[in-house]
Backbone bond lengths (Angstrom), bond angles and torsions (degrees), N, CA, C in turn:
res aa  C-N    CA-C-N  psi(-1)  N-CA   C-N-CA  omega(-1)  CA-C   N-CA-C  phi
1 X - - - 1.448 - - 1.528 108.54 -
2 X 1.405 110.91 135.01 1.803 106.43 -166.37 1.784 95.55 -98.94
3 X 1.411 110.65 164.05 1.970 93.34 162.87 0.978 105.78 -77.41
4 X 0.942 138.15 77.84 1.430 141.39 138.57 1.246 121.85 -101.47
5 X 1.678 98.63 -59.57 1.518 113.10 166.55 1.308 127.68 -72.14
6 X 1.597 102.91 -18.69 2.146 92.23 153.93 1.309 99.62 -71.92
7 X 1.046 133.74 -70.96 1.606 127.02 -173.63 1.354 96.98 8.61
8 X 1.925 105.37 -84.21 1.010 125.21 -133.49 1.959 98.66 -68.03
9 X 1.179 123.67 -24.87 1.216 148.34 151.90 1.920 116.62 -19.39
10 X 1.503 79.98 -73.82 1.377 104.98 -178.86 1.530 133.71 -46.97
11 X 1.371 156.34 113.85 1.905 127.48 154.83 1.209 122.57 -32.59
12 X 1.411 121.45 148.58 1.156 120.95 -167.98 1.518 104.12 -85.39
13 X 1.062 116.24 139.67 2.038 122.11 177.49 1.487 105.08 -27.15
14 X 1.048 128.07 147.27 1.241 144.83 -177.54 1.414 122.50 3.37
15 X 1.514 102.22 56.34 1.605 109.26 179.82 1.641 102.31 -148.73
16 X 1.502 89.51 44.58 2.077 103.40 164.88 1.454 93.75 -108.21
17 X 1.399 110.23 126.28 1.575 126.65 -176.43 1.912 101.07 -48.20
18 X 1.159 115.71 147.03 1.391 115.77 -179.79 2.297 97.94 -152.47
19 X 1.263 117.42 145.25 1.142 103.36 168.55 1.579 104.88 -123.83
20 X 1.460 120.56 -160.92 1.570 140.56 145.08 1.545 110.59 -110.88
21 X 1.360 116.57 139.43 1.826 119.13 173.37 0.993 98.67 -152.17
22 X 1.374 79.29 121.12 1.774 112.44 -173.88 2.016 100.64 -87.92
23 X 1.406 113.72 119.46 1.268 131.46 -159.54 1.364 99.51 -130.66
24 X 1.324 105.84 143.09 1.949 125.57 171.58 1.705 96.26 -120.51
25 X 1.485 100.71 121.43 1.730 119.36 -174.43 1.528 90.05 -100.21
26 X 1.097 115.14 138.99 1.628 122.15 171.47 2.072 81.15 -118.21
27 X 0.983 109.00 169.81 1.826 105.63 -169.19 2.003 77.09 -148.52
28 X 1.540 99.01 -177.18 1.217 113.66 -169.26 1.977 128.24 29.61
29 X 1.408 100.32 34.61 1.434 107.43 -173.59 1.823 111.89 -97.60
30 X 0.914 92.99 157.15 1.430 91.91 -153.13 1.242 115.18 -71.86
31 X 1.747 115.80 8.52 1.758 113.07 159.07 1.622 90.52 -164.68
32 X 1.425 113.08 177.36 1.842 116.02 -176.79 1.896 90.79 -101.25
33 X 1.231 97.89 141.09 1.414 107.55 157.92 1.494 102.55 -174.96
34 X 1.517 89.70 178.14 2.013 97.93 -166.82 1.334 89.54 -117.06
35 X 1.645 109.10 140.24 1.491 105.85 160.23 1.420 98.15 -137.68
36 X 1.643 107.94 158.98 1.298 115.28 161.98 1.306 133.42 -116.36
37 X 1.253 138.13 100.80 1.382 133.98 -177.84 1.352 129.66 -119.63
38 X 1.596 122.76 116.85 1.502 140.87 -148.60 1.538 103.93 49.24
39 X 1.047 146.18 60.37 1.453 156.72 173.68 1.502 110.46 59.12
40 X 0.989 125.58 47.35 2.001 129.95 -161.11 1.479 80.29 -136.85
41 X 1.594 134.82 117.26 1.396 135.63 129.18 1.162 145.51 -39.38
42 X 1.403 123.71 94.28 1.553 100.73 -168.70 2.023 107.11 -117.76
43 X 1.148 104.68 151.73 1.467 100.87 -165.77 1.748 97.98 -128.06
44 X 1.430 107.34 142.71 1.611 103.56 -170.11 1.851 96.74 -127.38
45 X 1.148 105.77 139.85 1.535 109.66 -167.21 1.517 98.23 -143.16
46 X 1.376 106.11 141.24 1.653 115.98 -168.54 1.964 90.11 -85.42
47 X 1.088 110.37 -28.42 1.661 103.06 179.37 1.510 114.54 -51.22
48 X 1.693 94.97 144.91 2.051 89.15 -173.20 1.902 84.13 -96.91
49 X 1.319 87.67 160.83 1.401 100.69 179.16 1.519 144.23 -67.30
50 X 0.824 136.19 35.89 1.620 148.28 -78.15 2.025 90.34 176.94
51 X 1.494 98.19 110.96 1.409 90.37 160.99 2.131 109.61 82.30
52 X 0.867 105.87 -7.50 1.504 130.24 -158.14 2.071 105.83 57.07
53 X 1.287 123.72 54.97 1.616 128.31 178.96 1.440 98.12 -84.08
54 X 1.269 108.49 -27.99 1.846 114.25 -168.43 1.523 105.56 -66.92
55 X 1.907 100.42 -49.16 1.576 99.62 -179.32 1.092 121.92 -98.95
56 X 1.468 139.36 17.17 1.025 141.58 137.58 1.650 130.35 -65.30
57 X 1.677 105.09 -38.46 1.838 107.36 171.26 1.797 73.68 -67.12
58 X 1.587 132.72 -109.93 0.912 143.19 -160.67 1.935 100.16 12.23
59 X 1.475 116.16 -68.15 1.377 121.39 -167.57 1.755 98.08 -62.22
60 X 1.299 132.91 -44.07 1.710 134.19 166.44 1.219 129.61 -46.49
61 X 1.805 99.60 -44.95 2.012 104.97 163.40 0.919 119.77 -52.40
62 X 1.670 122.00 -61.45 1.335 148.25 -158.78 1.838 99.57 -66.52
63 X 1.063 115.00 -30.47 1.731 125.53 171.77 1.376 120.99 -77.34
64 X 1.338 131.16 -27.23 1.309 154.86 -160.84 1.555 99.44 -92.34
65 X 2.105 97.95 -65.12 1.252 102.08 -161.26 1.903 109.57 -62.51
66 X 1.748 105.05 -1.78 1.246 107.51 -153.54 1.683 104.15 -99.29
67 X 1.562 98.96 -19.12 1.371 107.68 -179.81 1.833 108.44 80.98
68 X 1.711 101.17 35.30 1.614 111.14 -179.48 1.551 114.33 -125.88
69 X 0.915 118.77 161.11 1.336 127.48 163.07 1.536 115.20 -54.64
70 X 1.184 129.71 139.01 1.703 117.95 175.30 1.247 136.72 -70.72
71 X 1.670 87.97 -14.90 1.773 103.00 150.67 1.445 146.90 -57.64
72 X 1.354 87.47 -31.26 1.946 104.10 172.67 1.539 116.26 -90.84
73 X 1.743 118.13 7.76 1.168 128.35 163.92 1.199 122.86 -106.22
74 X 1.289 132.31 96.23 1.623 125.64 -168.46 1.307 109.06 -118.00
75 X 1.502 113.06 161.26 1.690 113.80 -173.00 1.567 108.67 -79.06
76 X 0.966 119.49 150.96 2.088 103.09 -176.97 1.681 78.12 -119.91
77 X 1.407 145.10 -73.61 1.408 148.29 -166.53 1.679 117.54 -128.88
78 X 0.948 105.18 -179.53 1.646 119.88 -174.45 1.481 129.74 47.77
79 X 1.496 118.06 56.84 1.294 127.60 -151.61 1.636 96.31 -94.96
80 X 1.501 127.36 -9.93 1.332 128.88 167.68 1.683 110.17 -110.41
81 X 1.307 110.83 -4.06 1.708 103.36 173.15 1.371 109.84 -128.41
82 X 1.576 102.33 178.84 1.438 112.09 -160.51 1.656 117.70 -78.10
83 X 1.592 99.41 -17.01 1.414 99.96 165.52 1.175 120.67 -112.61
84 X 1.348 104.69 134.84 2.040 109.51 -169.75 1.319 82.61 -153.27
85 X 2.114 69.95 156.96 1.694 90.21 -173.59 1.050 97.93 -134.78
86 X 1.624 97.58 151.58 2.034 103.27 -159.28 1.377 100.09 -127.50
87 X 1.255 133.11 167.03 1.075 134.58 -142.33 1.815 103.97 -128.39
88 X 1.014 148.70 35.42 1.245 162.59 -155.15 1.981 99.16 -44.69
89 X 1.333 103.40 109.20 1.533 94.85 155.98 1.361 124.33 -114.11
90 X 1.528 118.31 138.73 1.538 133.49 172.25 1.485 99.67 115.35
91 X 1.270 124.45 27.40 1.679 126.19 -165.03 1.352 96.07 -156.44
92 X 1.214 112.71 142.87 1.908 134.07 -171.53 1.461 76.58 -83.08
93 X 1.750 126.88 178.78 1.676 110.26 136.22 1.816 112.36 -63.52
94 X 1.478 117.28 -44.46 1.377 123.31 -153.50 1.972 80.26 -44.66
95 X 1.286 110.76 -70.39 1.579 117.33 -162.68 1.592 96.23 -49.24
96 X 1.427 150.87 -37.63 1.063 143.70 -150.58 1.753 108.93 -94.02
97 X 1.512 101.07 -32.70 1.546 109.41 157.11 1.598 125.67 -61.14
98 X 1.183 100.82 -36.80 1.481 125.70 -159.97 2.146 88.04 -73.51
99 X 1.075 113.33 -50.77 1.321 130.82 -164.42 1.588 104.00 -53.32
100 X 1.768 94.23 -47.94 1.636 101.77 -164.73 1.498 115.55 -87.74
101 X 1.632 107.11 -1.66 0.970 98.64 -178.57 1.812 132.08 128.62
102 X 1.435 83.58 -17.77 1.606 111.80 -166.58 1.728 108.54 -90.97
């Protein structure tokens, strides 16, 4: 096999769909799940907030509910407040909305 034909194998360099989703964590709720309402994400996690445990389940739901590895979900901001935005790779948003429900 020459590189050519891995090439042809291969994705092309930085043109695997990736988004940002902007999310409201409520923490200490009485189970984790994702909801979507009028296009706003909201994610509910029994973890108290404390230590960052809240936004870490929060970063595990949001991976689960997405049908991803927890690797392709990373925090981009708000690692001490309730709104953070995570960085989803291998997902458009339209497809990442579409996934959760929205």
């Amino acid at each position: 096999m020459t590189a050519a034909d891995l090439r042809a194998y291969a994705p092309p360099m930085g043109r695997h769909p990736r988004c940002i989703l902007e999310v409201r964590v409520t923490p200490r709720a009485g189970r984790n799940d994702v909801r979507v309402n009028d296009g706003r994400v909201r994610i509910r996690v029994a973890e108290i907030p404390e230590n960052g445990q809240a936004t870490e389940a929060a970063r595990r739901t949001l991976a689960r509910a997405l049908g991803l590895q927890r690797r392709s979900v990373t925090l981009r901001t708000g690692m001490t407040s309730r709104t953070k935005r995570f960085r989803i790779e291998g997902l458009s948003r339209d497809e990442a909305l579409e996934r959760l429900g929205g």
